[in-house]
C-alpha positions in Angstrom: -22.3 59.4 68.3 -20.0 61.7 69.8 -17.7 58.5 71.2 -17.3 57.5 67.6 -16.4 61.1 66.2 -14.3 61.4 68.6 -12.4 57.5 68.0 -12.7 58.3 64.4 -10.9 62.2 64.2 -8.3 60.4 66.6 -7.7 57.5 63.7 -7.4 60.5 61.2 -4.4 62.0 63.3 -2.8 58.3 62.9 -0.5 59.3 60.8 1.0 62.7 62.7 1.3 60.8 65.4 3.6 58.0 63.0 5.6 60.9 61.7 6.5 62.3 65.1 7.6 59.2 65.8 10.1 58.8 62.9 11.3 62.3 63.8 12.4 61.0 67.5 13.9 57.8 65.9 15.8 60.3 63.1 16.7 62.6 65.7 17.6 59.7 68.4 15.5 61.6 70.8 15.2 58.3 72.7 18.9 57.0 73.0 19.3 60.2 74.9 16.7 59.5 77.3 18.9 55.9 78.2 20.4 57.5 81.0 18.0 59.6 82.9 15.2 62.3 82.3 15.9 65.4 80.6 14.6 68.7 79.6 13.5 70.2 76.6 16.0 72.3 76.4 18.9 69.3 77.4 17.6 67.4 74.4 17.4 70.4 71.7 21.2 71.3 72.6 22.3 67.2 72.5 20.5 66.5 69.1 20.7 70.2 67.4 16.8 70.7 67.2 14.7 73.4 68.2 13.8 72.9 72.3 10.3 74.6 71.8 9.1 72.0 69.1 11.5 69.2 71.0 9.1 69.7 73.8 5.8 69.5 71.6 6.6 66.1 70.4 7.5 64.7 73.9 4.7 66.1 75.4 2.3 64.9 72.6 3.8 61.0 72.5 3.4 61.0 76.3 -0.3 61.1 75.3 1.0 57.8 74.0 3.1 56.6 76.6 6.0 56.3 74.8 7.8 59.2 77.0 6.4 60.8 80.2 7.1 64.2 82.0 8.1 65.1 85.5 6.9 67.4 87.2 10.1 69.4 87.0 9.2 69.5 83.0 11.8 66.8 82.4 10.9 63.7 80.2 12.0 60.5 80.8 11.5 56.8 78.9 9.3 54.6 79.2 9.4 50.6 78.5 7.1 51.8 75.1 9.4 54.7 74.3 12.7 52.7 74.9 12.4 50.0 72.0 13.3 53.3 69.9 16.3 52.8 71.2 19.3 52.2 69.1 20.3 48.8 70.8 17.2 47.6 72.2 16.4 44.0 71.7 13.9 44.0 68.8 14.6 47.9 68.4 11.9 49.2 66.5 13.6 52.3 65.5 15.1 51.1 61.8 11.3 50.5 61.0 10.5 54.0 62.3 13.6 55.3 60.1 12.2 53.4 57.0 8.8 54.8 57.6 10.1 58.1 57.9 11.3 58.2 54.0 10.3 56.9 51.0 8.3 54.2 52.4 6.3 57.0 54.3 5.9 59.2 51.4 4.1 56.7 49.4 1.4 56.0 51.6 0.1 59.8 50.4 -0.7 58.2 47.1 -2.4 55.1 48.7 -5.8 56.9 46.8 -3.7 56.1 43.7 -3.9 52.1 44.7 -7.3 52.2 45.8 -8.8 53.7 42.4 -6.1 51.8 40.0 -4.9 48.7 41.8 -1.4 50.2 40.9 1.5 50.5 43.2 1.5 53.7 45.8 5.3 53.6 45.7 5.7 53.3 42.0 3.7 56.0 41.6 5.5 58.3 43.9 8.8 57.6 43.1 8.4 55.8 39.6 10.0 52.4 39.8 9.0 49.5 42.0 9.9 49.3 45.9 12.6 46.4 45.2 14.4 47.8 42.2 14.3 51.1 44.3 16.0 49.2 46.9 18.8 48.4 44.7 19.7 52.0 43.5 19.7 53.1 47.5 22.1 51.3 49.6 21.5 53.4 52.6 17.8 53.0 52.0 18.3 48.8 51.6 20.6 48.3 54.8 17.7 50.5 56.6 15.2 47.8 55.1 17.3 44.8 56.3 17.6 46.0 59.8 14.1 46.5 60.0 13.1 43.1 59.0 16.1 41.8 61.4 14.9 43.5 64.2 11.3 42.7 64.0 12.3 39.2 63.3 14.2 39.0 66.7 10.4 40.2 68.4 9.1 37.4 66.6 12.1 34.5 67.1 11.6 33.8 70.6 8.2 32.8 70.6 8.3 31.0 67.2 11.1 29.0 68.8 9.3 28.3 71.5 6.6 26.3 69.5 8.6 25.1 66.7 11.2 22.0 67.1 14.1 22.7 64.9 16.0 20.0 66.3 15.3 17.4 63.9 17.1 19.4 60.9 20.5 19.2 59.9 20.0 21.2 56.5 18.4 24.4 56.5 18.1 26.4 53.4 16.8 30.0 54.2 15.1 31.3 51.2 15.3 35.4 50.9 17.7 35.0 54.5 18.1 39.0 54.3 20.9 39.7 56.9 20.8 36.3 58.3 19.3 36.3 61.6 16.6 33.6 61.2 19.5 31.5 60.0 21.8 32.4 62.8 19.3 32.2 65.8 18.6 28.3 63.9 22.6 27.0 64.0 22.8 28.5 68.0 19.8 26.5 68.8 20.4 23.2 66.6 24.4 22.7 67.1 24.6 20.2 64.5 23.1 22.1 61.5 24.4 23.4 58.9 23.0 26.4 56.8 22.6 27.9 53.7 21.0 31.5 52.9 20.4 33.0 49.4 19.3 36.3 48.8 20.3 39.6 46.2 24.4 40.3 46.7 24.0 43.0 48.5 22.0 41.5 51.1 23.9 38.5 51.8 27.5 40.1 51.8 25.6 41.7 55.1 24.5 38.2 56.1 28.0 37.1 55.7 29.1 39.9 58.2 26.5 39.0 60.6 27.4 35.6 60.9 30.5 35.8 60.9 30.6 37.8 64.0 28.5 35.1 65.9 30.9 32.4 65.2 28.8 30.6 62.5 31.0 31.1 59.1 32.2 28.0 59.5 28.7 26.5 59.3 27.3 27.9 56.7 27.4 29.1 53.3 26.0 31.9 51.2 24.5 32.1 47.8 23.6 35.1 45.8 21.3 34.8 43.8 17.4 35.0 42.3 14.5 32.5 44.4 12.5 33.1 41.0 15.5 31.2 39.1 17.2 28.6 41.8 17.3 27.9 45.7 20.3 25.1 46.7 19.0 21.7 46.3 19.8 18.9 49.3 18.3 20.6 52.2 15.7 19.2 54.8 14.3 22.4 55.8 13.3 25.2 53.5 12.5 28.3 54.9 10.3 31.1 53.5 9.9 33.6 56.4 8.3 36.9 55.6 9.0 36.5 51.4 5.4 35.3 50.1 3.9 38.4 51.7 5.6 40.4 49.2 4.6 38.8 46.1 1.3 38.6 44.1 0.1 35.1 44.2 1.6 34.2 40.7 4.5 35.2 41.5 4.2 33.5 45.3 3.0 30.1 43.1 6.8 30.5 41.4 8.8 31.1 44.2 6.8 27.9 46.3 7.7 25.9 42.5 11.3 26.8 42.3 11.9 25.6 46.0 9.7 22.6 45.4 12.2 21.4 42.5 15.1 22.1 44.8 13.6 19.8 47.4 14.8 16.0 48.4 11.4 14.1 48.8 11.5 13.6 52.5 12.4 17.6 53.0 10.1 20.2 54.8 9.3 23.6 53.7 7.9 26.2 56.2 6.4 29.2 55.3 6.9 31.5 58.6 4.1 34.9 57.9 1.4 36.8 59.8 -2.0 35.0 59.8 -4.6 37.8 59.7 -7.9 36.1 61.6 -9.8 39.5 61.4 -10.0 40.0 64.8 -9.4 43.2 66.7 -7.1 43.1 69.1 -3.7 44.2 68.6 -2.0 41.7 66.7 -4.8 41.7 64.5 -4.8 45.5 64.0 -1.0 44.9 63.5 -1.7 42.5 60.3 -4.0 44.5 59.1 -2.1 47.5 59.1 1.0 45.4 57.9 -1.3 44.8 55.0 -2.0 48.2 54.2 2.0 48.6 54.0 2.4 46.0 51.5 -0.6 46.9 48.9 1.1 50.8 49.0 4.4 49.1 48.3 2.4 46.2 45.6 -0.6 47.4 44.8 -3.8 46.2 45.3 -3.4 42.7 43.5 0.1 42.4 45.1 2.0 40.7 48.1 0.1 41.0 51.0 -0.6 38.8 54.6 -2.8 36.2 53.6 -4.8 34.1 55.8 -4.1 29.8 56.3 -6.2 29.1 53.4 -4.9 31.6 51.4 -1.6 30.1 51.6 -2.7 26.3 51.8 -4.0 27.4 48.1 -0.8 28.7 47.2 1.2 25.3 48.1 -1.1 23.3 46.2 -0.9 25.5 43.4 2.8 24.7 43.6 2.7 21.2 43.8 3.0 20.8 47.3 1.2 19.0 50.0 0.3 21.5 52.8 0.8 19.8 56.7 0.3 21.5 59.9 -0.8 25.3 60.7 0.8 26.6 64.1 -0.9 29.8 65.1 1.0 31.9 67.8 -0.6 34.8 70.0 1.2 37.7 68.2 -0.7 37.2 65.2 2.3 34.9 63.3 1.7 31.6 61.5 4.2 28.7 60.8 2.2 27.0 58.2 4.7 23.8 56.7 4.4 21.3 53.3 6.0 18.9 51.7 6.6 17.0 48.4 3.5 14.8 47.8 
């Protein structure tokens, strides 16, 4: 009994340990680490904070091994503490720095979705996460690099199962900034993309691609996935959009792209597969799950096993194929026209 009291009060501190993690990403306590350990003090007088408390939150996320002291009383980085850094490949800090505002802040009222079914966001801040999104461009670029940067984590072993080679014309449905798209046309030279999303969002898709050479090779639509996706590709992509949407709404988005599609044409839906298990990929979608009902509510978007989604193609009108499941917990799950 004591084993589990003591597991359980160290799930209860979960969330302090989250928020002191947001404060180094908000801070940049870890950029400053790049170089070499430093003191308390050091890192208080490079980041104007308070050394005392600086060196309270090291000391406590060494527990974690995201930093870890000297004996001189110097901290350092470790490979856990360094993907807060700015540039790090797959940085996690925009996801920290997204967690640390609004997005934080609503999982206090997660009682609110458990006894309603109502949205934890909406009923902190009064209007839906999206339509938030829209009235906060600093807030929505944050959101975007987030889903970029966890999406690079993900790329490398989703192309490592998937052959893309075979497509010429890829539509990315909800692209965000572009990356999927972009890491696509490097691999598959001869393709040729197209990536819709809201305006905002793909004017910084157009910026992203354009710095890796690839304007040339593809075009951008704004626009709304609930109205219209461009029509003629072989390759649909849906990576990390169903999970956001109730299963109505999931149905319509699968329809819309469905009509878009030439009869021979391929859509993928790229998404975590929760299994249940317990190891950390599966602690990982279930947590990830927990984030979307506090953004959706508890009949909203959410990471939904192979069946779950199978159902949802069918529902559409479309003829679910092949299930790839990949160690991290991520599922490529593709269809086609009937």
């Amino acid at each position: 009994m004591t084993e589990h009291a003591v597991r359980m009060r160290a799930l209860l501190h979960g969330q302090i340990v989250s928020r002191a993690l947001c404060v180094v990403a908000e801070l940049g306590l870890a950029d400053e680490l790049r170089d070499g350990p430093r003191t308390a003090e050091e890192l208080a007088a490079r980041v104007s904070a308070h050394p005392g408390a600086v060196r309270r939150l090291l000391r406590a996320l060494s527990a974690f091994d995201v930093f870890a002291a000297d004996a001189d009383g110097a901290f350092r980085l470790t490979p856990l503490g360094a993907t807060l850094c700015e540039d790090a490949p797959g940085s996690a800090r925009p996801t920290a720095l997204l967690l640390g505002g609004p997005v934080g802040t609503a999982w206090t009222r997660l009682g609110h979705t458990a006894r309603t079914g109502g949205s934890a966001f909406t009923d902190a801040f009064g209007t839906g996460f999206f339509e938030h999104l829209t009235g906060e461009p600093e807030l929505n670029a944050t959101f975007d690099r987030s889903q970029a940067e966890g999406l690079r984590v993900e790329l490398d072993e989703v192309f490592g199962a998937v052959d893309f080679t075979p497509y010429r014309r890829i539509v990315d449905v909800g692209g965000g900034d572009g990356e999927l798209l972009a890491r696509l046309l490097e691999g598959v030279p001869g393709a040729h993309g197209r990536l819709l999303d809201l305006p905002g969002t793909v004017a910084r898709a157009a910026g992203r691609l354009a710095a890796r050479g690839l304007a040339g090779r593809c075009s951008l639509v704004a626009g709304d996935f609930f109205a219209e996706v461009p029509s003629g590709g072989d390759l649909y992509l849906l990576s990390h959009v169903l999970h956001d949407w109730d299963d109505e709404r999931a149905v319509d988005i699968l329809r819309v792209c469905r009509t878009a599609m030439p009869p021979d044409a391929t859509l993928m839906v790229i998404d975590l597969l929760p299994d249940g298990g317990t190891d950390d990929s599966s602690r990982f979608a279930a947590g990830m799950d927990l984030y979307l009902m506090s953004l959706f509510g508890g009949d909203g978007g959410g990471e939904r096993g192979d069946e779950a989604v199978r159902r949802l193609l069918r529902d559409a009108g479309l003829e679910p194929r092949s299930t790839l499941r990949l160690p991290s917990g991520m599922g490529v799950v593709t269809a086609g026209r009937p």
